[in-house]
N, C-alpha and C positions, 0 to 999 in steps of 0.2 A: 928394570923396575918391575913390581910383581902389581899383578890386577888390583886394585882398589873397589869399593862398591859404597854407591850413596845410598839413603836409605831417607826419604821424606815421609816423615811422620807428625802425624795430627796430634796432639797433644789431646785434646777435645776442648770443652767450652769452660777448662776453670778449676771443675770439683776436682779433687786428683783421684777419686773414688771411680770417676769415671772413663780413666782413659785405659787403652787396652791391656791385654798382654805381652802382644807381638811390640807396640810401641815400647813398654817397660825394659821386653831384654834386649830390643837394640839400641835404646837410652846405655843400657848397662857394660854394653859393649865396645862402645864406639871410641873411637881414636880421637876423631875430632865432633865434638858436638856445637851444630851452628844454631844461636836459637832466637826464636823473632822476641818481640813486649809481649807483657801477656802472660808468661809462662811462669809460673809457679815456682819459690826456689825449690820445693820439695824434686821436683824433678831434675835438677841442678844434684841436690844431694844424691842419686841414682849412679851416677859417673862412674868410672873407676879413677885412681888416683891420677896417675898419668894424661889423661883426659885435655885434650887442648878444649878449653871454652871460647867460644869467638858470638858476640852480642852483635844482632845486624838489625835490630826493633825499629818499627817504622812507628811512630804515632806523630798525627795528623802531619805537617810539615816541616818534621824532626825528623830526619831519614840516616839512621847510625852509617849506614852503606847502602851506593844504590844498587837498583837491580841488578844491574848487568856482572856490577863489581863482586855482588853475591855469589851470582851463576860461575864465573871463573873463579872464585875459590872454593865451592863447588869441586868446582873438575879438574882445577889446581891438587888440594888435597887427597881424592880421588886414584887420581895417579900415579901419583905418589904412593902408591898402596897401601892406603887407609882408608878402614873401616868409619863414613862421615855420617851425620846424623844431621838429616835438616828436620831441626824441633819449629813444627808449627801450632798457633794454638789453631783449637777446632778441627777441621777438615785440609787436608793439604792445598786440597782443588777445589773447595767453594772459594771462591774470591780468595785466594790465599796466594795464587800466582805458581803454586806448583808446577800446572801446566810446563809453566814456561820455565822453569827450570828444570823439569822433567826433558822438556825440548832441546833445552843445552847442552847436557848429561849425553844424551844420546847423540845429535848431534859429535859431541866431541868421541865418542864410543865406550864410555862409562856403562860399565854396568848400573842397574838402579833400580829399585823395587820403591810401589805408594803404600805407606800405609794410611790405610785410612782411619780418621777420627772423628767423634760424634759430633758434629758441626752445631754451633751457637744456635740457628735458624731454630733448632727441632728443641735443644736442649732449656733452650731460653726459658720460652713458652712453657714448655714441660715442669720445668721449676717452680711459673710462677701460677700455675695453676689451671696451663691454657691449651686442652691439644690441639695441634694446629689442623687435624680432621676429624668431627662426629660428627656420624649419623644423623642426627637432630639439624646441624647446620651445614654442612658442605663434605664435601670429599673429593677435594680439588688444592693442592697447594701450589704458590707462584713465590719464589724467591726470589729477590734481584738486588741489589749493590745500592744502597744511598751514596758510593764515593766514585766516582768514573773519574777517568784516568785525564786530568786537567790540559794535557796536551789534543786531546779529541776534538776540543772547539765546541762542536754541538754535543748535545746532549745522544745518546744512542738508546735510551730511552723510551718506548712508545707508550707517554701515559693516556694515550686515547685506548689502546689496546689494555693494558692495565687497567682505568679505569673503568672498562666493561666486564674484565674476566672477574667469573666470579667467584665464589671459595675462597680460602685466607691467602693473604699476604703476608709475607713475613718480607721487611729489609732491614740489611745489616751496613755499618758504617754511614748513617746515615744522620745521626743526631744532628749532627751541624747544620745541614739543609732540610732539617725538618720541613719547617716551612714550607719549601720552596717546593718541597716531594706533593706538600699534603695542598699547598695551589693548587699543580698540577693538578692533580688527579681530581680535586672537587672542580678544576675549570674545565674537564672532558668527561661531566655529569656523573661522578661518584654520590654517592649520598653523604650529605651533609651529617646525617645521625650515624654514619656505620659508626661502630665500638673503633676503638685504637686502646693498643697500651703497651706502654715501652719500659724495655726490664734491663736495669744498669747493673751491671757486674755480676750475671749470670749464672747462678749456681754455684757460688762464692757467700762468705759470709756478708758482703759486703749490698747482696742483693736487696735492690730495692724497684718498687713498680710501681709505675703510675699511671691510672687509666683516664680516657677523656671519647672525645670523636673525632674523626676525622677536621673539624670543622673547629674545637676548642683544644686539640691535644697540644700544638704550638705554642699557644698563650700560658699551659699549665707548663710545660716543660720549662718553657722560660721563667716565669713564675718562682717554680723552684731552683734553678739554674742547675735543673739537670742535663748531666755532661755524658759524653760518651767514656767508655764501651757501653754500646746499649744495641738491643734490637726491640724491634717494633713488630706490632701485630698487628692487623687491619683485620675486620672480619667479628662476625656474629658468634665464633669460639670465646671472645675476651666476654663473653658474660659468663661464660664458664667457670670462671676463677673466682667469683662471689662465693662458691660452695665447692672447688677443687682446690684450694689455694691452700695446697698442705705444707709448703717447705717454709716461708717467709713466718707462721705462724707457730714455729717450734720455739721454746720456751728459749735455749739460750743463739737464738736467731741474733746474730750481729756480735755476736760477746766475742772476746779475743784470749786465747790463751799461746803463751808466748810468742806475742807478736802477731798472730796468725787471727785471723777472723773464722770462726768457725758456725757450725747450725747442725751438728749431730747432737744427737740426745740419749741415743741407745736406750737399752730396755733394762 
């Protein structure tokens, strides 16, 4: 059999304006492209004809394949000396589980290059009019996972530590346990007033935001029965978006042309 090589690549957070180059021509190349929820068909369109598609999307406890079973076809197709493509959205290795498929690959003696993509955390915010560091408020950022891995038992979490640090927050996968994030962190003395605001379908036409505080953001989420994909912003930056909130405000913001939601305007 002749060498194979995987290739995990970030798709980024949505816009398809914004994922790479390098991700584009090994979409373009690839023998077997494996690709999680989330992903865009336009990317899907990139292929070449022959192209095996193999769908392993995980959303909330609807898991097409599990991990493991991913990883060995992975290293299954691989070996087979094909050109594989692990299509992830966002970043491969923010909470995306690359690591651990990266681990596998090697392990088994796969070749395999990451490519990296603009991860939701940065893009979100950026979107909706929020940078997650200025001058004026912090210059400090802490990312962490509203979804932890349910076999853990406890929480790996430290919202005492959390709670203290200061500068923004941003967590992703987390809508579900809103709540329970935003206890925490107000019962190990977060401020009741910090800003929150959480941006669903991120840099998509589909984007929409909602702000509150730490303290009411749960009740308005509910409220609206806003759903995930969404991240969240914690921090003195979400007053920023009163006067940077350039994307969600473009005239044909949410309109759909064939099928597709869009929010360019051009010149």
């Amino acid at each position: 059999m002749k060498s194979g090589i995987c290739y995990l690549v970030g798709a980024g957070p949505g816009d398809i304006g914004l994922v790479t180059l390098k991700a584009k021509e090994c979409i373009e190349n690839a023998d077997v492209l494996v690709y999680d929820a989330l992903i865009a068909d336009e990317f899907l369109r990139w292929v070449k004809p022959e192209c095996e598609l193999i769908y392993v999307g995980k959303r909330a406890d609807n898991h097409a394949l599990a991990q493991h079973d991913t990883n060995d076809l992975l290293v299954e197709n691989a070996l087979a000396g094909k050109v594989v493509v692990r299509l992830k959205g966002g970043d491969p290795t923010m909470f995306g589980r690359g690591g651990e498929e990266a681990g596998r690959l090697a392990d088994a003696g796969v070749r395999f290059e990451i490519v990296p993509g603009i991860p939701s955390a940065i893009a979100g915010p950026a979107y909706a009019g929020i940078p997650v560091t200025h001058r004026d408020h912090c210059s400090q950022l802490t990312v962490f996972t509203g979804h932890e891995d349910p076999t853990k038992g406890e929480s790996r979490l430290d919202y005492g530590q959390l709670a203290k640090t200061g500068g923004t927050k941003v967590f992703l996968m987390g809508v579900k346990r809103l709540r329970v994030i935003c206890d925490e962190l107000l019962k190990h003395g977060a401020a009741a007033d910090m800003p929150v605001a959480l941006v669903r379908w991120a840099t998509t036409g589909k984007q929409k935001t909602i702000v509150g505080t730490l303290s009411s953001i749960a009740q308005i989420a509910e409220s609206q029965n806003f759903k995930a994909p969404a991240v969240a912003i914690i921090g003195n930056v979400v007053k920023e978006r009163e006067k940077l909130n350039w994307f969600e405000g473009r005239p044909l913001h949410g309109k759909k042309s064939g099928g597709h939601s869009y929010s360019f305007t051009g010149k």
